[in-house]
C-alpha positions, 0 to 999 in steps of 0.5 A, spaced: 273 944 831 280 947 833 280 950 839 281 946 846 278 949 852 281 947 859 278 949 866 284 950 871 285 953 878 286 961 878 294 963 877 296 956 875 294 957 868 302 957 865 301 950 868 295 947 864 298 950 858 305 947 859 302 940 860 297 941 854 302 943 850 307 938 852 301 932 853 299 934 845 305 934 842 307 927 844 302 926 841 303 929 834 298 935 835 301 941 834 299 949 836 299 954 841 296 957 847 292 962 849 292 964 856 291 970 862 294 970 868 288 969 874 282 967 868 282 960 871 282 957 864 286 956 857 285 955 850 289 950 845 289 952 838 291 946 834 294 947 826 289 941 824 282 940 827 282 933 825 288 931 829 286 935 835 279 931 835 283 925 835 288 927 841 280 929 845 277 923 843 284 918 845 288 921 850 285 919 858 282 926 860 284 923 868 292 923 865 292 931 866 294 934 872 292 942 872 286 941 868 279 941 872 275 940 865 276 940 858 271 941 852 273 942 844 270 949 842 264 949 837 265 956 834 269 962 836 267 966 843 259 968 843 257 976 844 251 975 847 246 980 847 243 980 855 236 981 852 236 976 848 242 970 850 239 964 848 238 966 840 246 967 840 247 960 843 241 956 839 245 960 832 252 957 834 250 950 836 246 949 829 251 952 824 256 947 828 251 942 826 251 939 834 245 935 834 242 930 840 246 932 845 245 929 852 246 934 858 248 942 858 252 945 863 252 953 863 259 953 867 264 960 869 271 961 871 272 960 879 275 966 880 273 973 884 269 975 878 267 968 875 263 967 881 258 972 880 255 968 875 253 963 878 245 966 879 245 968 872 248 961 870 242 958 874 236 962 872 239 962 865 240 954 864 232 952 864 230 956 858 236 955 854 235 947 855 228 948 853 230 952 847 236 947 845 231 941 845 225 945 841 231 945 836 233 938 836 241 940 839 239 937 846 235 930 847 228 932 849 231 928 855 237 928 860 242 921 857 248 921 861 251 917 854 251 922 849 256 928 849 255 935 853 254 942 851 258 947 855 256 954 855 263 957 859 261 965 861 266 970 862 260 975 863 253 977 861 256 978 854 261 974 852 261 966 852 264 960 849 260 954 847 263 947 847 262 939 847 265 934 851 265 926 851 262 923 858 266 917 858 272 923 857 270 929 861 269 931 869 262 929 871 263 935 876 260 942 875 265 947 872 270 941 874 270 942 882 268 936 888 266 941 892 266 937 900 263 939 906 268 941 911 267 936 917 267 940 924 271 935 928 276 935 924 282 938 927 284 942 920 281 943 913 287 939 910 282 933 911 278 935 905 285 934 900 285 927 902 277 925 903 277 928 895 284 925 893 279 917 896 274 919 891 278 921 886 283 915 885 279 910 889 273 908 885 266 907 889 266 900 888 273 898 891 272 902 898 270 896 901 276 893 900 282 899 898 279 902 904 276 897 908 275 898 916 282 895 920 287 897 915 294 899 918 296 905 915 302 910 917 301 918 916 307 921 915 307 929 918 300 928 920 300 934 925 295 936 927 291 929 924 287 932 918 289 926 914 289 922 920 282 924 920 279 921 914 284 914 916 280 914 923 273 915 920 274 909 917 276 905 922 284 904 921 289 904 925 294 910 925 300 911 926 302 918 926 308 921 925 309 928 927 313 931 931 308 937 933 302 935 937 296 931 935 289 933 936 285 930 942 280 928 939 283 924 935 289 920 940 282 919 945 279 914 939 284 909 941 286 908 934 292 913 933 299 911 935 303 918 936 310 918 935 314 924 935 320 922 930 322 925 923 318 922 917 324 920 913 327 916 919 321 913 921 320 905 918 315 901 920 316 895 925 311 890 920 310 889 914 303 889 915 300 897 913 297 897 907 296 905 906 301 911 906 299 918 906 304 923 907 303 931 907 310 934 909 313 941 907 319 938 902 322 938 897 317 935 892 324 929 889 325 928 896 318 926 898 318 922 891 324 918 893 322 916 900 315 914 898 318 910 893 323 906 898 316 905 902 313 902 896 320 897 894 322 895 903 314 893 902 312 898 908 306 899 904 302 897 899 298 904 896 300 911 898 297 918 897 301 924 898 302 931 896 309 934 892 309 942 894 310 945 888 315 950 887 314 958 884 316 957 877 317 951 873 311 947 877 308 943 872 316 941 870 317 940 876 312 934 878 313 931 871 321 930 873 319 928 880 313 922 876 318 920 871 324 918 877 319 915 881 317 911 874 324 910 872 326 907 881 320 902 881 320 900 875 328 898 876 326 895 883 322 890 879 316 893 881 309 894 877 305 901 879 299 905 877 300 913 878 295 918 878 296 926 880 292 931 881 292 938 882 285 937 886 280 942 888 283 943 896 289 943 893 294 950 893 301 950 891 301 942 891 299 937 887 297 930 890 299 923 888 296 916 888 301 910 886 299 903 888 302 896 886 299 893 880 
């Protein structure tokens, strides 16, 4: 297996592959990619297979920023013969030796195209799964513990076959966390933040990290789409925005609007625990001002989103990371980050930093 195979969002592929090349080179895995623009997914070839299977099995899957998912390739790319597909994907399987496989996902590109698939996708993976458990490369039941087997479909004809980790992979179809746009809330921003929380925030530590009367400040939160998600759990908002708040929101009793810039604004107490922030700037000057938040002690953990510029993306919030690193670590500070090219993200990539 030299081959790695990473999802991605259509027509950020030069970022995914930048970040994987970069991410195994640190690593000392050498090799190149292969892309197309708007495919929504990248390929990796190593020079050693062994070293890409120790990079795959080592390094944090949550540590990639424009990968939705990834899986190493068990064999070239499939031709499958619409009469017959299943016979094609049993042959592969067996000749790379796959055996007692806990899941299988028949997956595609999220794109235009991609999509079509989805029905076949779902028609196809019952007999499929039937006939890679008669053979032994699936267990004869569902175990979430042992490694998953990826059908990735580029067309009725064509397929790549590959194998993830489930301790190191996406738990998520195609790597997506598709979320219900709520109809009170005044702008589909909301769902950037709701899938940022589930994201970075595990389900266990809600009750206290994201707990009912927390103070918090949303930084340019006009119309009040991250707002929103603050208020749904009973915090206490001070919104900062010189636009309007949506009515909805100022009649809960717990948002306080104040029409002032959000790199002027500084809290009056020390005592709000979360920062959002999605303003239209530069991503460095959103890095530096959530740091000065984080070093003044003006809150304890932050979500925010760097705008992405039209070229050099993936440099750009590699550079933006590092000078956060480089601030806190320098004001004595111990943090944890995350990023995230998140699914309701679009020319941005959203952040979670919070003091260790």
């Amino acid at each position: 297996m030299r081959q790695l195979l990473l999802y991605c969002r259509a027509g950020f592929e030069k970022e995914c592959a930048a970040e994987i090349q970069d991410k195994a080179g640190q690593q000392g895995v050498a090799g190149f990619c292969k892309l197309s623009n708007n495919s929504a997914f990248v390929i990796f070839e190593a020079y050693d297979g062994d070293s890409l299977a120790t990079f795959y099995r080592d390094y944090d899957f949550n540590k990639l920023i424009f990968a939705r998912q990834w899986c190493l390739l068990v064999d070239e790319k499939l031709e499958l013969d619409p009469a017959d597909r299943v016979s094609a994907i049993v042959q592969a399987a067996l000749g790379a030796e796959l055996r007692n496989l806990g899941e299988l996902r028949v997956e595609y590109p999220e794109t235009n195209d991609g999509k079509t698939l989805s029905t076949l996708a779902r028609k196809f993976t019952v007999p499929l799964r039937q006939a890679l458990r008669q053979c032994g490369v699936l267990l004869q039941k569902e175990n979430h513990r042992a490694p998953v087997l990826h059908l990735f479909m580029l067309s009725g004809k064509e397929a790549y076959l590959g194998m993830s980790y489930p301790e190191n992979n996406s738990p998520l179809e195609n790597g997506i966390m598709r979320l219900k746009f709520p109809s009170e809330a005044p702008s589909r921003s909301t769902l950037k933040l709701e899938e940022a929380f589930i994201q970075f925030i595990p389900k266990d530590e809600w009750e206290t990290r994201l707990a009912s009367g927390m103070n918090a400040v949303d930084l340019g939160a006009c119309p009040g789409g991250w707002t929103y998600q603050l208020v749904k759990r009973s915090m206490m908002v001070v919104a900062i925005d010189n636009g309007m708040m949506a009515d909805s929101l100022m009649e809960t009793g717990q948002v306080r609007h104040l029409q002032v810039d959000g790199f002027k604004y500084t809290p009056d107490k020390k005592n709000v625990y979360w920062l959002v922030c999605d303003m239209i700037e530069k991503p460095q000057r959103v890095g530096e001002l959530v740091c000065d938040w984080l070093i003044n002690g003006w809150c304890q953990e932050s979500i925010f989103n760097l705008k992405l510029p039209m070229k050099k993306r993936y440099e750009t919030v590699a550079e933006v990371l590092e000078m956060m690193q480089h601030k806190l670590k320098d004001a004595g500070l111990r943090v944890r980050f995350q990023a995230k090219h998140l699914y309701h993200d679009r020319e941005e990539v959203t952040v979670h930093v919070c003091k260790a």
